[in-house]
C-alpha positions in Angstrom: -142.4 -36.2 -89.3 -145.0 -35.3 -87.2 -149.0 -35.7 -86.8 -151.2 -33.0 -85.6 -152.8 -35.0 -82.5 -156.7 -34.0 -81.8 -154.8 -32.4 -78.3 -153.0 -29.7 -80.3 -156.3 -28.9 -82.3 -157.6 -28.5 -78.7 -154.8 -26.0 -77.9 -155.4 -24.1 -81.0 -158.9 -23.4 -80.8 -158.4 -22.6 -77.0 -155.4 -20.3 -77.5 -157.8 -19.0 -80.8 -160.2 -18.3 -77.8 -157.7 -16.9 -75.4 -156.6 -13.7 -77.8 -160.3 -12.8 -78.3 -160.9 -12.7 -74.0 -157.4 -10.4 -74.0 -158.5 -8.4 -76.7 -161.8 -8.2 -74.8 -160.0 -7.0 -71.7 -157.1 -4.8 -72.8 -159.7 -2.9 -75.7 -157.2 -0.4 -77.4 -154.2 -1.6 -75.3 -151.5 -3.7 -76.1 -151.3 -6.9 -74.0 -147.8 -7.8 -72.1 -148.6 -9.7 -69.0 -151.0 -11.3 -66.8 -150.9 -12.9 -63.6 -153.0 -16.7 -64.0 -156.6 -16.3 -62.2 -156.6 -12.7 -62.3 -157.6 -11.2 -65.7 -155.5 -8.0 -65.0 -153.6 -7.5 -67.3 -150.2 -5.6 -67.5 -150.5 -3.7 -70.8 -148.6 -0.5 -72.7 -149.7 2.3 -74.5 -147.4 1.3 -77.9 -146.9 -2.5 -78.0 -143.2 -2.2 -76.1 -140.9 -4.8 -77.9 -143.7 -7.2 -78.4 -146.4 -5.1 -80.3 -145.7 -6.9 -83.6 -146.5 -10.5 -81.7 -149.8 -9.3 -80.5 -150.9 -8.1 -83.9 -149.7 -11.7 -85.8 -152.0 -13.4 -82.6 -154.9 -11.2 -83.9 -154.7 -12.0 -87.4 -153.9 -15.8 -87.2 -157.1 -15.7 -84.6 -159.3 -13.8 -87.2 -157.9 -16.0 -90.1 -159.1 -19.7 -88.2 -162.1 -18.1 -86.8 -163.2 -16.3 -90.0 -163.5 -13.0 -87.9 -163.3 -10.1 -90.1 -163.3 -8.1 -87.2 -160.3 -9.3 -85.6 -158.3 -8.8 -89.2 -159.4 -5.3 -89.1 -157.9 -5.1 -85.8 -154.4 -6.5 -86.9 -154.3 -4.2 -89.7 -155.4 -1.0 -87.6 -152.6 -2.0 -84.9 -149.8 -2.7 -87.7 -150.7 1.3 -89.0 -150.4 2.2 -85.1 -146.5 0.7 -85.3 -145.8 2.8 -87.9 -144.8 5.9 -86.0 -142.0 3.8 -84.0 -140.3 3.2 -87.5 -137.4 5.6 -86.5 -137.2 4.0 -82.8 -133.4 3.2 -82.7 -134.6 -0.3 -81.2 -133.3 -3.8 -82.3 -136.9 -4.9 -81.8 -137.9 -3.0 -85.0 -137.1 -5.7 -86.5 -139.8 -8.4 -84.6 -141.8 -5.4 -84.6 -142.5 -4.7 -88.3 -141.6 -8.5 -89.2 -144.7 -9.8 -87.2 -146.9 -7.2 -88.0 -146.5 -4.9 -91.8 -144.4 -8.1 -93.2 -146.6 -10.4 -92.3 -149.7 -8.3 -92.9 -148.3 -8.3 -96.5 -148.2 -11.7 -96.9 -151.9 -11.8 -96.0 -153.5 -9.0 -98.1 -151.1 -8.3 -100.7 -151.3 -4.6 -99.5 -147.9 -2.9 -101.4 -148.1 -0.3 -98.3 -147.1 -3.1 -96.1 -144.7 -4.1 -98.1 -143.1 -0.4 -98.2 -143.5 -0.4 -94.2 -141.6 -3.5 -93.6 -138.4 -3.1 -96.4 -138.1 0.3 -94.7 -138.0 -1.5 -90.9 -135.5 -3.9 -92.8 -133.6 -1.6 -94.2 -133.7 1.0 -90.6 -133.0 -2.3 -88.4 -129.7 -3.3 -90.9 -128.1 0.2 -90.8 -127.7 -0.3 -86.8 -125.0 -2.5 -87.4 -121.1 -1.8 -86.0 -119.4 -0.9 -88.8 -116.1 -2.7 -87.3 -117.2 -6.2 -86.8 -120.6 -6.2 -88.0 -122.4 -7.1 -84.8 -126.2 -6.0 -84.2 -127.0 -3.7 -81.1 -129.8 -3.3 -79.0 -129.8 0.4 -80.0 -130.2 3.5 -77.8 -133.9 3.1 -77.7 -134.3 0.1 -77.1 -138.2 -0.7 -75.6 -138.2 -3.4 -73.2 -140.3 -2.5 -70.2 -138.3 -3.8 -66.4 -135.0 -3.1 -68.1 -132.6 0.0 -68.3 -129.9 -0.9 -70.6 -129.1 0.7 -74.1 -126.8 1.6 -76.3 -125.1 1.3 -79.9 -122.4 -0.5 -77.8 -124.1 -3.4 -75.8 -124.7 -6.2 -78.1 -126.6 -9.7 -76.4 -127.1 -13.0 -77.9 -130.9 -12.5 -78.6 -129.9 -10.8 -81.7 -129.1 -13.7 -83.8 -133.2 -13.9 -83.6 -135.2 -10.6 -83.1 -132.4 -8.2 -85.3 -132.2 -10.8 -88.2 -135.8 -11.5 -88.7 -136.1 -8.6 -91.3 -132.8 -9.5 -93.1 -134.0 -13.2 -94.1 -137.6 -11.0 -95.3 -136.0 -8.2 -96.9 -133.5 -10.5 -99.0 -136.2 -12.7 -100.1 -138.0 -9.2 -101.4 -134.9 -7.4 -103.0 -132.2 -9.9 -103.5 -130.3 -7.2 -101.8 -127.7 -9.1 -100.5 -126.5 -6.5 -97.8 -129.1 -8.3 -95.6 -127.5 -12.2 -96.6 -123.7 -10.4 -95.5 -124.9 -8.4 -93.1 -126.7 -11.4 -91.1 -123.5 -13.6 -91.6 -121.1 -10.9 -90.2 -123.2 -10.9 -87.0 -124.1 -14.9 -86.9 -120.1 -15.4 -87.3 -119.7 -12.4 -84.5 -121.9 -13.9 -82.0 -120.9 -18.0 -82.6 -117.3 -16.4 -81.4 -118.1 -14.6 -78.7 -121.3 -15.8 -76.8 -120.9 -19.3 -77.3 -119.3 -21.2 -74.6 -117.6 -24.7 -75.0 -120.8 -26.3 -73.3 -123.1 -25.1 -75.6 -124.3 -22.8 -73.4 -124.3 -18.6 -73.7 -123.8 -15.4 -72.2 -126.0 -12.8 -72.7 -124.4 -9.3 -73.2 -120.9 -7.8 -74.4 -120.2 -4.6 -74.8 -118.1 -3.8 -78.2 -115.4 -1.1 -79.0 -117.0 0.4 -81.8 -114.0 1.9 -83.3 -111.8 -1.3 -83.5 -114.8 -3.9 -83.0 -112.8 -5.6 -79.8 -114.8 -7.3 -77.6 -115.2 -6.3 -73.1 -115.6 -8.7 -70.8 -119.8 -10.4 -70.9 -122.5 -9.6 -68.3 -126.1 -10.4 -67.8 -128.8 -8.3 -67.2 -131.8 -11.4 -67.1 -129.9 -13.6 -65.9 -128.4 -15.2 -62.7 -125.4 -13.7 -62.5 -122.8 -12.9 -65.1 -121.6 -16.5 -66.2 -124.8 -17.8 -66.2 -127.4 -18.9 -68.9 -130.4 -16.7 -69.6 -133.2 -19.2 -70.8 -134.9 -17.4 -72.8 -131.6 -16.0 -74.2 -130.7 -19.4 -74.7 -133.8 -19.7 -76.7 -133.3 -16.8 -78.8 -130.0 -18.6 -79.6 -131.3 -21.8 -80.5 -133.6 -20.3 -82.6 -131.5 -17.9 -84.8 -129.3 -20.1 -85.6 -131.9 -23.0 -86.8 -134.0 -20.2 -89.0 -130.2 -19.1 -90.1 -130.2 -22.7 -91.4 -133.6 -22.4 -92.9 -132.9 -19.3 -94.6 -129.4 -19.8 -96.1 -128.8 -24.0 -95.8 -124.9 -23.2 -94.6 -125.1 -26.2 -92.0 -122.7 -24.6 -90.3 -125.6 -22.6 -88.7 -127.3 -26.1 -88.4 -124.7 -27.4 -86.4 -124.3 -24.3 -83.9 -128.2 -24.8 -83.6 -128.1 -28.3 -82.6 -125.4 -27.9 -80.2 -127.4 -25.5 -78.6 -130.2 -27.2 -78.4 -128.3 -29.9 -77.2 -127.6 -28.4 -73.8 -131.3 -27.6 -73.8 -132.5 -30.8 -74.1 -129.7 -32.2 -71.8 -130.9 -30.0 -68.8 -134.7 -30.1 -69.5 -135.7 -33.6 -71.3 -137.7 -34.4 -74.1 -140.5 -31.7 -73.1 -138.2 -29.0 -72.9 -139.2 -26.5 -70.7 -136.3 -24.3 -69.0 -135.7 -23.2 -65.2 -135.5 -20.0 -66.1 -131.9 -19.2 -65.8 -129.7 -23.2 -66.2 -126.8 -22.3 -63.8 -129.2 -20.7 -61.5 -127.3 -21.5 -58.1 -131.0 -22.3 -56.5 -131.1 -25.3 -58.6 -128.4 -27.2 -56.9 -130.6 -26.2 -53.6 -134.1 -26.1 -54.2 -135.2 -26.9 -57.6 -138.6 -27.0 -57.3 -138.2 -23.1 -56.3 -137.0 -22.0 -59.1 -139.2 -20.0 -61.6 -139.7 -22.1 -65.2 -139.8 -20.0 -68.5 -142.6 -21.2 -70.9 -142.1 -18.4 -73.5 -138.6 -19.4 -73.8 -139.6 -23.1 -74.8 -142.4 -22.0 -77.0 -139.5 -19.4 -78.7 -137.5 -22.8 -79.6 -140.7 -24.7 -80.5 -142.1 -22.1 -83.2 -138.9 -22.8 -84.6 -139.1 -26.8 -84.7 -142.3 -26.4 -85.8 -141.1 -24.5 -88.9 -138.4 -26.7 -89.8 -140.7 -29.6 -89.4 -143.1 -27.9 -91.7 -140.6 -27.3 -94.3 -139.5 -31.3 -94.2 -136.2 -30.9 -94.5 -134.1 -33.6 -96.2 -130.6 -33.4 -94.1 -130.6 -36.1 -91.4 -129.1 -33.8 -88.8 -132.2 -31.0 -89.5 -134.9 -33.9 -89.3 -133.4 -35.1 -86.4 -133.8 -31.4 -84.6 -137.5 -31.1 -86.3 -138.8 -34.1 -85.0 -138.1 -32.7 -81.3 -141.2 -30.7 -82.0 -143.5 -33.2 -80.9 -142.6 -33.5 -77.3 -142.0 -30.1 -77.0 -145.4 -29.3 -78.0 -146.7 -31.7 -75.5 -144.6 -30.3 -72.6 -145.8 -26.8 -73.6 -149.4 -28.1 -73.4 -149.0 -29.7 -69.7 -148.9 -26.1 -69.0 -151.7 -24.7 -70.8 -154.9 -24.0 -69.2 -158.0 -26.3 -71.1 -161.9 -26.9 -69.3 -160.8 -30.5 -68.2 -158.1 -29.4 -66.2 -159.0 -26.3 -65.2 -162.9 -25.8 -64.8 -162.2 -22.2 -63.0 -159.8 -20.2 -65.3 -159.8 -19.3 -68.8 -158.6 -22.1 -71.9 -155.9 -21.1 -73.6 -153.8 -19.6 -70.6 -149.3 -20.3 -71.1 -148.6 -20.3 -67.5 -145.1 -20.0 -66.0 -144.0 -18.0 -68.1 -140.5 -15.2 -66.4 -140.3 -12.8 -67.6 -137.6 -10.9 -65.6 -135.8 -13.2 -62.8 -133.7 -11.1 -61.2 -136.1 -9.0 -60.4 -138.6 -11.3 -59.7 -141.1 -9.3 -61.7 -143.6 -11.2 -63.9 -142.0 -14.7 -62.8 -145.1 -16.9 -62.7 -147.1 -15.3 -65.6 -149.0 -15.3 -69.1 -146.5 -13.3 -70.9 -148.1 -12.3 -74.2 -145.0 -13.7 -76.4 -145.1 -16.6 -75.2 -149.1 -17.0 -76.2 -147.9 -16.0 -79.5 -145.2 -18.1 -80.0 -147.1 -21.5 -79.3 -149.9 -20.1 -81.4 -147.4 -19.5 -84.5 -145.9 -23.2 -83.9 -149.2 -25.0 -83.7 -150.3 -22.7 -86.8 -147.8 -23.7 -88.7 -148.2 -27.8 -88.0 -152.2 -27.4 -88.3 -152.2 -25.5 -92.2 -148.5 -27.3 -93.1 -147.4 -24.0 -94.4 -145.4 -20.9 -92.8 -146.2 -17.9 -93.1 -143.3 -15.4 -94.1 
C-alpha cells in the first residue's frame, strides 16, 4: 500500500533530531510554539493540552536513537502529568493516552497502566447524561482560548475525548467505553456535520433534556465556517472509530469528510487554515495554512495503512497517506533546503486565526503528529 521512500527516513531522523534541539532549549519546560528562525520558544509550566504529545516525541526519539536518556525523560514527564488527573479537561484524555498509556505499552510498567484506566475512566464520567455527548469540561487547558464548560461540546471530541475509550476497552472489556463513544460519535455525525461534508465547531447542549443551541466558532472564521484543524480532528475520529470498532458506518462519515478535504486542498492535503475563510475568495495566498491540522489527518492514514485493511473503501482512504506525507514534507525544514535553520522544523503551522496568534509557526503537535505517522510507516506497527 505504501513504500517508505529514503525522503521520509530523511524526515524521521531530522524530526528525531529536532525534539533533541527543543528539549535542549526548553530544559524542564514543556514545548508549545515557536516562531521559524528564532529558537524562542513559547513553552508552559504543565504541558497545557498537549503535554502528553511532547512526552510520546521524547520516547519515540529515545527509542530510534537508542537514547536512554531521552526515555528517562518521557517517563519523568508522564509522572509530572499525574497531578492534572482530576483536571475537569477533555484533553485528559490525549493527555494520559500519549503519555502513561503509551508509556505502558513501552515498559510494561502496571503503574502506568493504573494511571491511564483511571484518565479513561475520569475522561468517560464527563459525559451528558441526556444525549451522551463529550464536553470540553470546566477546566479545560488550552492556552489563547477562554471558553469552558460541561455545556459547550465542539467537534474535536470525536478525537481527543475518545482516545482513552478505544485504550480502556481494549484493557477491561468494559464496554461503557464501546457505548459511551457510540453515543457521542452518533451525537456529533447529527449535529456538526453539514451536508457538504464540512463542520461546525461548537454547540452548546441543554443538559437537562440533551437539546441542542444554535453552533458557533471560537477558531474559526466566523460562525458557519470550517475550522481546519477541527476539520481534522473530525476526519480523524471518525477513521480511528472505524479502526477500533469496524462499523463502516464510521468509515463512511470519515471518508466524506475527508472528501471535502481533499476537494479544497489536492492530493497533498494541506488546509488554509479556516476553508470558508472569506480571504480566500480575495487573496488566497494571504491566508495562513495549518500544517498540524494535515499531519492530525495523516497520523491517522498512516495508521490505517499500517494496519492493511481489507475493505476497498478503507484502502482507498489509506493509500492517501503517501501524498499527504509528501505535502507535509514540502514544508519541513531539511540541510538541502535550508542551510540556515534547524532540520526537522513543521512550519506553517496556526494555531489560533482569529486572533492571529501563533499563525505562521512550529506548533509542537504538529511535530508530533508527523513524527507518530512516519513512525508508524517506518517500524509497520502502531503503537497503542
Amino acid at each position: 500500500m505504501y513504500q517508505f521512500k529514503p525522503e521520509w527516513q530523511t524526515a524521521l531522523d531530522d524530526l528525531c533530531e529536532r525534539v533533541v534541539t527543543i528539549r535542549d532549549s526548553v530544559g524542564e519546560a514543556w514545548p508549545y510554539h515557536c516562531e521559524p528562525g528564532t529558537e524562542q520558544w513559547d513553552t508552559t509550566d504543565d504541558g497545557d493540552w498537549c503535554g502528553g504529545h511532547w512526552v510520546e516525541c521524547l520516547r519515540i526519539a529515545g527509542e530510534l536513537r537508542g537514547s536512554r536518556d531521552l526515555l528517562a525523560d518521557a517517563e519523568e514527564r508522564t509522572e509530572r502529568l499525574r497531578p492534572y488527573l482530576e483536571r475537569d479537561d477533555m484533553f485528559r484524555a490525549h493527555r494520559f493516552y500519549y503519555s502513561a498509556a503509551r508509556q505502558y505499552a513501552w515498559t510494561g510498567k502496571p503503574k502506568y497502566r493504573t494511571l491511564a484506566l483511571a484518565g479513561a475512566y475520569a475522561v468517560r464520567s464527563m459525559a451528558i447524561e441526556s444525549n451522551g455527548a463529550m464536553p470540553i469540561g470546566t477546566q479545560v487547558q488550552v492556552r489563547s482560548t477562554q471558553l469552558f464548560g460541561r455545556d459547550k461540546v465542539c467537534v474535536d471530541n470525536v478525537h481527543p475525548n475518545l482516545c482513552l475509550d478505544w485504550w480502556g476497552y481494549s484493557q477491561t472489556g468494559d464496554t461503557t467505553f464501546i457505548e459511551g463513544a457510540r453515543r457521542h460519535l452518533d451525537l456529533t455525525a447529527r449535529d456538526f456535520i453539514n451536508d457538504d461534508g464540512s463542520t461546525v465547531e461548537f454547540i452548546d447542549y441543554d443538559t437537562q433534556t440533551g437539546a441542542p443551541g444554535p453552533h458557533y466558532t471560537l477558531l474559526g472564521a466566523h460562525d458557519d465556517s470550517c475550522w481546519s484543524r477541527g476539520q481534522a480532528w473530525a476526519v480523524a475520529g471518525y477513521l480511528r472509530a472505524w479502526e477500533e470498532l469496524g462499523d463502516p458506518r464510521y468509515l463512511n462519515i470519515g471518508a466524506r469528510l475527508l472528501d471535502y478535504w481533499m476537494d479544497r486542498t489536492g492530493p497533498q492535503g494541506v488546509p488554509p487554515w479556516d476553508f470558508k475563510d472569506p480571504a480566500l475568495e480575495v487573496d488566497p495566498d494571504s491566508v495562513p495554512l495549518d500544517t498540524s491540522a494535515a499531519a492530525v489527518v495523516v497520523e491517522q492514514l498512516a495508521r490505517m495503512a499500517v494496519k492493511d485493511p481489507d475493505l476497498p473503501d478503507a484502502r482507498r482512504v489509506a493509500e492517501l497517506v503517501t501524498p499527504m506525507i509528501d505535502g507535509l514534507l514540502g514544508h519541513l525544514t531539511s540541510r538541502e533546503r535550508d542551510p540556515d535553520l534547524p532540520p526537522g522544523i513543521l512550519r506553517d503551522g496556526c494555531f489560533n486565526g482569529p486572533r492571529r496568534y501563533a499563525d505562521h509557526s512550529e506548533l509542537i503537535w504538529g511535530t508530533a503528529y508527523l513524527l507518530f505517522a512516519l513512525y508508524y510507516l517506518r517500524t509497520g506497527r502502531v503503537v497503542e
